[in-house]
C-alpha positions in Angstrom: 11.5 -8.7 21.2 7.9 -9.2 21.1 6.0 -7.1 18.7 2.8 -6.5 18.6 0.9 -5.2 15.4 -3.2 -3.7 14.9 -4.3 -3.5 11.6 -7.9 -3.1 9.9 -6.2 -4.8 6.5 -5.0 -8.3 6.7 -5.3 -11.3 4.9 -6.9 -12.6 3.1 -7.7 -9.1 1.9 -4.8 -8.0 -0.4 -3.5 -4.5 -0.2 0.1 -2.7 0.4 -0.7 -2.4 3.6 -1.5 -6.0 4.0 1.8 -6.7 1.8 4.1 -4.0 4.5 3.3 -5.7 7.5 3.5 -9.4 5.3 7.4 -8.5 4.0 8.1 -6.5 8.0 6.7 -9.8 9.6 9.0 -12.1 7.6 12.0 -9.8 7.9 11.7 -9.4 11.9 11.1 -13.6 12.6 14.3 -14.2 10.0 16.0 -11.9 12.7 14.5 -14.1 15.8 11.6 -11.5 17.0 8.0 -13.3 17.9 5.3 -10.9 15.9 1.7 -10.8 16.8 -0.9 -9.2 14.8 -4.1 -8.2 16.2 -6.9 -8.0 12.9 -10.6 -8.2 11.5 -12.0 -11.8 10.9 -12.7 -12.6 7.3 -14.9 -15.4 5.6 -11.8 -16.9 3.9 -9.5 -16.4 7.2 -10.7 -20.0 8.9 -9.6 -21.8 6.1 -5.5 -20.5 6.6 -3.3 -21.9 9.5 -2.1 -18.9 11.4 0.2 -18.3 14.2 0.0 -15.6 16.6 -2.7 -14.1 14.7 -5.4 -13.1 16.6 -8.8 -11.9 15.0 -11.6 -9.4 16.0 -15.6 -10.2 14.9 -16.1 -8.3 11.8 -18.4 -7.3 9.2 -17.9 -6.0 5.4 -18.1 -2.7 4.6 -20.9 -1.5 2.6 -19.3 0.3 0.0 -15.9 -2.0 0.0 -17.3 -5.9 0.7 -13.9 -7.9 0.7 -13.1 -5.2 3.7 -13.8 -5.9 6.6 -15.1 -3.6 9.6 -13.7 -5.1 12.8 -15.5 -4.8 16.3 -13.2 -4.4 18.9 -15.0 -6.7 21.5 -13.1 -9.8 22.8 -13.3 -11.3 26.3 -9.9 -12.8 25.7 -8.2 -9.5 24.7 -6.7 -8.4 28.1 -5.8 -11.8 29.0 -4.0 -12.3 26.0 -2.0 -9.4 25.9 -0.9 -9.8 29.6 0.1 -13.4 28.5 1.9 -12.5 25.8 3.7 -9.7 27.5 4.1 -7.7 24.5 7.7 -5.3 24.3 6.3 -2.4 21.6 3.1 -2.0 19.9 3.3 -0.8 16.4 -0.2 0.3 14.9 -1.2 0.5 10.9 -4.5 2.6 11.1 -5.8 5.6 13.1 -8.5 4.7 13.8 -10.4 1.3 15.3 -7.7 -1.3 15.9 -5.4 0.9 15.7 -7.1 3.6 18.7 -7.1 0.1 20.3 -3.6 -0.7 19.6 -2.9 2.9 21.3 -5.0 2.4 24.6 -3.2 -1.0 25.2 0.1 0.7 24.7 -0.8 3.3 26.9 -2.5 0.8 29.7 0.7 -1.3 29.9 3.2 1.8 29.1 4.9 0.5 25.9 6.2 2.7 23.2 3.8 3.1 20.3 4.7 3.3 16.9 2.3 4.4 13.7 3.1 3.8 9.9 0.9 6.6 8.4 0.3 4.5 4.7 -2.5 6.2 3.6 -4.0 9.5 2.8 -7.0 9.1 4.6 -9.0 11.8 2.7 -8.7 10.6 -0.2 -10.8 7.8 1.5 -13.6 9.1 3.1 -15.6 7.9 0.5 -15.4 4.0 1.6 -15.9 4.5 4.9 -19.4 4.9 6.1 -18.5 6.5 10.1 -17.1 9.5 8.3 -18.5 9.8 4.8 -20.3 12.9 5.2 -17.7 14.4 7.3 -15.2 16.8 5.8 -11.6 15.7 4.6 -10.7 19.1 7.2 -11.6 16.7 10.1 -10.0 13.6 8.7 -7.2 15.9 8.9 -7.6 16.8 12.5 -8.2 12.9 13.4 -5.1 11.5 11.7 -3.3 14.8 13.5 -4.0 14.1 16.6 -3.3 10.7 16.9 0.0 10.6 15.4 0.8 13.4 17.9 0.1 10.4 20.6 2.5 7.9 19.4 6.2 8.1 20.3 7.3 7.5 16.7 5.3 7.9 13.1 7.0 6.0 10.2 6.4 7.9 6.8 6.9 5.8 3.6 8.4 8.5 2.1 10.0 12.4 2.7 6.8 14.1 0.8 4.4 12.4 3.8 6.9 13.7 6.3 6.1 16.8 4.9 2.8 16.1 4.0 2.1 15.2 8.3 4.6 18.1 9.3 2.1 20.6 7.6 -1.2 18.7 9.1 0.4 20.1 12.6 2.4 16.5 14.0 4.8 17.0 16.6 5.7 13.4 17.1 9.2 12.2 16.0 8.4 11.4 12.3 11.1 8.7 10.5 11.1 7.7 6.8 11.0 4.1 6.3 9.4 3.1 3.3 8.1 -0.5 2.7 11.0 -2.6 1.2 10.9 -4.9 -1.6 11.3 -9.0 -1.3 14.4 -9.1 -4.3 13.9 -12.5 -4.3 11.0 -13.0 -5.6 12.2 -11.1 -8.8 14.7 -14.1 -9.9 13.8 -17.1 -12.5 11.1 -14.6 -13.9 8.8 -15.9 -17.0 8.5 -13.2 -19.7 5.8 -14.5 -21.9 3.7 -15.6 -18.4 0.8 -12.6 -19.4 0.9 -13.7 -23.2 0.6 -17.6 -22.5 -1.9 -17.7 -19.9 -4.2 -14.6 -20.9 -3.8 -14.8 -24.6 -2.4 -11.9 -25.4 -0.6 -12.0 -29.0 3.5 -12.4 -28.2 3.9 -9.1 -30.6 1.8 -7.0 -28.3 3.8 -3.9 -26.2 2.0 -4.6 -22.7 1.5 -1.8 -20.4 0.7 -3.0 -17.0 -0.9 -1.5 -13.8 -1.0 -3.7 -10.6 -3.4 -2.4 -7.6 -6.9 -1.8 -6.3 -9.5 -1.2 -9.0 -10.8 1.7 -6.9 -11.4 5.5 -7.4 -8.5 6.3 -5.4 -6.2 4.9 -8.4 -7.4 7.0 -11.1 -8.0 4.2 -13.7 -10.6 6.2 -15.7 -7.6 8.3 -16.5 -5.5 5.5 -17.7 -8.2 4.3 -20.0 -8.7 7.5 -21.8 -5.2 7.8 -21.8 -4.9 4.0 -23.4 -7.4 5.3 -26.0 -4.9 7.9 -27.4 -2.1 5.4 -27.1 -3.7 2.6 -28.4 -5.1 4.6 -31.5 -1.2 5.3 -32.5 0.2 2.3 -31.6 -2.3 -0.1 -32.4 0.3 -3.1 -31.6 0.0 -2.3 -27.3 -2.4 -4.1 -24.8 -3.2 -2.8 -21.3 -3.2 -5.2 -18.3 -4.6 -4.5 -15.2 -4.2 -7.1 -12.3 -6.5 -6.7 -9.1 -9.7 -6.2 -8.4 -12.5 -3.2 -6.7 -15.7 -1.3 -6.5 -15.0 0.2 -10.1 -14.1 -3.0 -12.4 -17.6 -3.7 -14.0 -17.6 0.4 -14.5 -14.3 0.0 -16.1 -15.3 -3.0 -18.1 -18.8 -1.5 -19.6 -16.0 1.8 -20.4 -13.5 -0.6 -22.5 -16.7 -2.3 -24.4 -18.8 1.1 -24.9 -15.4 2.7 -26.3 -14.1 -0.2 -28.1 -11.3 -1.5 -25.6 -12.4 -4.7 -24.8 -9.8 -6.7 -27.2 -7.2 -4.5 -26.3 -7.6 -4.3 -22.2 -7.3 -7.5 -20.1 -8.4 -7.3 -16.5 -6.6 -10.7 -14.6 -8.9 -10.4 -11.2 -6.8 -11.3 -8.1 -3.9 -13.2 -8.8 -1.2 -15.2 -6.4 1.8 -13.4 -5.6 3.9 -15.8 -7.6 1.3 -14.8 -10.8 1.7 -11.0 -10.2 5.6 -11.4 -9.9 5.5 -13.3 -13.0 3.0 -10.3 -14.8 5.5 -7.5 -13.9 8.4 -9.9 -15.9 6.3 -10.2 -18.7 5.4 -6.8 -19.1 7.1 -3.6 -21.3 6.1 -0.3 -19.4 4.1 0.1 -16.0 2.0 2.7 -16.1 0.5 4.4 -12.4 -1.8 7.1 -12.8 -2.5 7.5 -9.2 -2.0 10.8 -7.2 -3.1 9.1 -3.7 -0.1 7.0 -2.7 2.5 7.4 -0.2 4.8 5.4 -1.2 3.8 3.3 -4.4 5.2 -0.1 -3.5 4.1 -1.4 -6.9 6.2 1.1 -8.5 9.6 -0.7 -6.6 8.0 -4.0 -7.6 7.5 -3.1 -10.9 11.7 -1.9 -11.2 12.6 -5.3 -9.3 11.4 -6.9 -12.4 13.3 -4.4 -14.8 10.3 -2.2 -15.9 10.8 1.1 -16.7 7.7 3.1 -14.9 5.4 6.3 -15.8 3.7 7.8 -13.0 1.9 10.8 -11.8 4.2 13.0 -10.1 2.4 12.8 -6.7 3.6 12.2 -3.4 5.5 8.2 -3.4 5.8 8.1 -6.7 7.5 11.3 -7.0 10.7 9.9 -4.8 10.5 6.1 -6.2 11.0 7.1 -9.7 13.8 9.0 -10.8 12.7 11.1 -13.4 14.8 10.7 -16.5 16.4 7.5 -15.2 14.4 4.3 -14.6 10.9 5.7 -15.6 9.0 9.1 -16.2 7.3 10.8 -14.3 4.0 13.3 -15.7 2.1 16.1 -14.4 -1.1 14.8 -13.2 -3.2 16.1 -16.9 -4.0 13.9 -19.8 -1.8 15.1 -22.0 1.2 14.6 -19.7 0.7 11.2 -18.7 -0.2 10.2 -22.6 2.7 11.9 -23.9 5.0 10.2 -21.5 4.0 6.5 -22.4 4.3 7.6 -26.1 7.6 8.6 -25.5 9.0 5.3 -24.3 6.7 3.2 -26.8 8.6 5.4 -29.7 12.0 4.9 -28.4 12.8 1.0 -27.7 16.9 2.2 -26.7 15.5 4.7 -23.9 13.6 1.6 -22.4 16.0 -0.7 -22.7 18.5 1.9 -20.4 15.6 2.7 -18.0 15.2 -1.2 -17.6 18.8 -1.5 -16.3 18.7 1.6 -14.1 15.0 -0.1 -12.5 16.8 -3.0 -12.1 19.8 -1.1 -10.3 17.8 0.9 -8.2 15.5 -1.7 -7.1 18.3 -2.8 -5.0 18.1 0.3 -2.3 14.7 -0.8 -1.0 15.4 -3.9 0.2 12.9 -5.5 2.9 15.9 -6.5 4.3 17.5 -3.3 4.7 14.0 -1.2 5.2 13.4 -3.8 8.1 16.2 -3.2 10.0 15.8 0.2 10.1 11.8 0.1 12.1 14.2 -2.4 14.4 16.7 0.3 15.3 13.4 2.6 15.9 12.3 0.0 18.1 15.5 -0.4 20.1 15.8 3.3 20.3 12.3 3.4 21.5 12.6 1.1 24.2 16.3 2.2 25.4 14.1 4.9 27.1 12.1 2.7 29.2 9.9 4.9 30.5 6.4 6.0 28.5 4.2 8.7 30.1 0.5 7.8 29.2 -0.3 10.1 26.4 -4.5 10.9 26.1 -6.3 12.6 23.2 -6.5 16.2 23.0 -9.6 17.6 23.6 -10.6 17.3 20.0 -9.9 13.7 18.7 -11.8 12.7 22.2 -14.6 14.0 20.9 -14.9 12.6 17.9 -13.8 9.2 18.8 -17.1 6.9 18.7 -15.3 3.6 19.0 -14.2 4.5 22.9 -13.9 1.9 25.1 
């Protein structure tokens, strides 16, 4: 089949949205399906060879720079999608690619499917066209258009509950985004120690995402402080960049971090594979994720995990068993990596059980379950136009 995808993130931004529809993508060619993605233009994008990649003008967002704001405008849009005859659309964002994802699924009557990957009000901050608008009407937006698709994909059963509270009707199906168990083989261990300089005796902790507010890294820093103060012998590592880094590097130096907190920038995949190997305990303090797909990485490579118990994270860690999970206080979260640090057999068992568990999410297995939504989808044949509710129409500025 042909499927088509509309997303605000792509490459050569990095995000797990970017990596979802990367490890989807992959999964659904291996299996002979054509995939075309529909996406903002970026600065670095012109230097990649892409197929069926198709990119929208775009500009960086003011708060967020490496993002990029995409402007829907192309003469060659209609002509392309009626010559690439598209068999399902499957949309990543409510809002502008993806409102345009839903009107050309509507125009041509093919099923639409959404992946709801975000809590968007934990966002509103980043995004200018709704900063100063309350999270109630986020709400309301991300409401209404999943009741217009045919089929919403939750990463996990806490966002199914999460969108059957915020009032969605639509079929909702939990898929979460799988993990490439590949890439987790022929591992370095000592890849952090030899190519940051971090002393080979050092316990690293490790946190891989966005440097943003949304991850709760000011948390994890005064949190480090306690640890590091009893055991002097760990190191933090935190692999990705953001809007917050220099913040978070003037906090390490004003509180006497800086030899004891290494922050890598953007790294390859291959180099962030080879960071989760050479790590002890990853530690995620965020309470914004709906799935966590760091958190599976991080048990592909045989790390036992401590997390905030917050929506993903609560259902890809089992408490007890491959990691920890904390309320979401300082205490809790401190307490929890203290454990593990003072008990070297616990960690050792909560290494094999990551490494065990890892094996359910699968991209392989996660990937052929969106297929069987697709094929279930388009058994139906027939779509009725669905149009916005009375409410989303109104607020939807990007109409066209």
């Amino acid at each position: 089949m042909k499927i088509g995808i509309f997303t605000e993130s792509y490459h050569p931004y990095t995000s797990g949205v970017v990596r979802s529809i990367e490890l989807f993508t992959r999964e659904f060619e291996k299996r002979g399906h054509e995939v075309f993605i529909f996406c903002p233009d970026y600065p670095l994008a012109q230097l990649q060879k892409e197929d069926n990649v198709f990119r929208f003008p775009a500009f960086p967002a003011p708060k967020m720079p490496e993002f990029s704001i995409p402007l829907p405008v192309s003469a060659q849009f209609s002509s392309t999608i009626k010559k690439i005859g598209l068999d399902i659309i499957h949309v990543h964002s409510p809002f502008i690619l993806g409102r345009l994802g839903a009107r050309t699924a509507r125009s041509y009557s093919l099923p639409l499917v959404f992946t709801f990957h975000t809590l968007y009000e934990q966002y509103v901050h980043y995004v200018p066209f709704v900063e100063k608008t309350s999270r109630q009407i986020v709400r309301l937006i991300c409401r209404d258009f999943c009741n217009r698709c045919n089929v919403v994909v939750a990463p996990s059963q806490l966002v199914v509950n999460y969108l059957h509270l915020l009032g969605v009707k639509s079929q909702i199906v939990t898929v979460p985004t799988g993990i490439e168990l590949d890439e987790f083989m022929d591992l370095n261990p000592l890849w952090l120690k030899e190519n940051h300089g971090i002393n080979e005796n050092k316990k690293v902790l490790l946190f891989v995402g966005r440097l943003g507010q949304e991850k709760n890294l000011f948390f994890l820093l005064k949190s480090f402080m306690k640890i590091n103060h009893l055991h002097p012998d760990t190191h933090l590592v935190l692999v990705g960049t953001g809007p917050l880094k220099t913040a978070l590097n003037i906090f390490c130096k004003t509180n006497g971090l800086d030899s004891f907190v290494t922050f890598t920038g953007v790294l390859s995949r291959q180099q962030i594979v080879h960071c989760y190997a050479s790590a002890d305990i990853f530690v995620f303090p965020s309470v914004t994720e709906t799935q966590g797909l760091v958190i599976g990485e991080a048990k592909a490579a045989g790390l036992p995990v401590v997390a905030a118990r917050a929506f993903g994270p609560a259902e890809t860690v089992v408490h007890g068993v491959d990691g920890l999970l904390t309320d979401p206080t300082q205490d809790s979260f401190t307490n929890a990596v203290l454990t593990l640090l003072s008990d070297p057999e616990k960690c050792k068992q909560m290494s094999e059980a990551a490494l065990e568990n890892a094996k359910k999410l699968s991209s392989s297995c996660c990937a052929d379950k969106t297929l069987k939504i697709y094929e279930d989808l388009l058994a139906k044949k027939h779509f009725a136009p669905r149009r916005w509710d009375k409410y989303s129409k109104k607020l939807d500025i990007f109409d066209f």
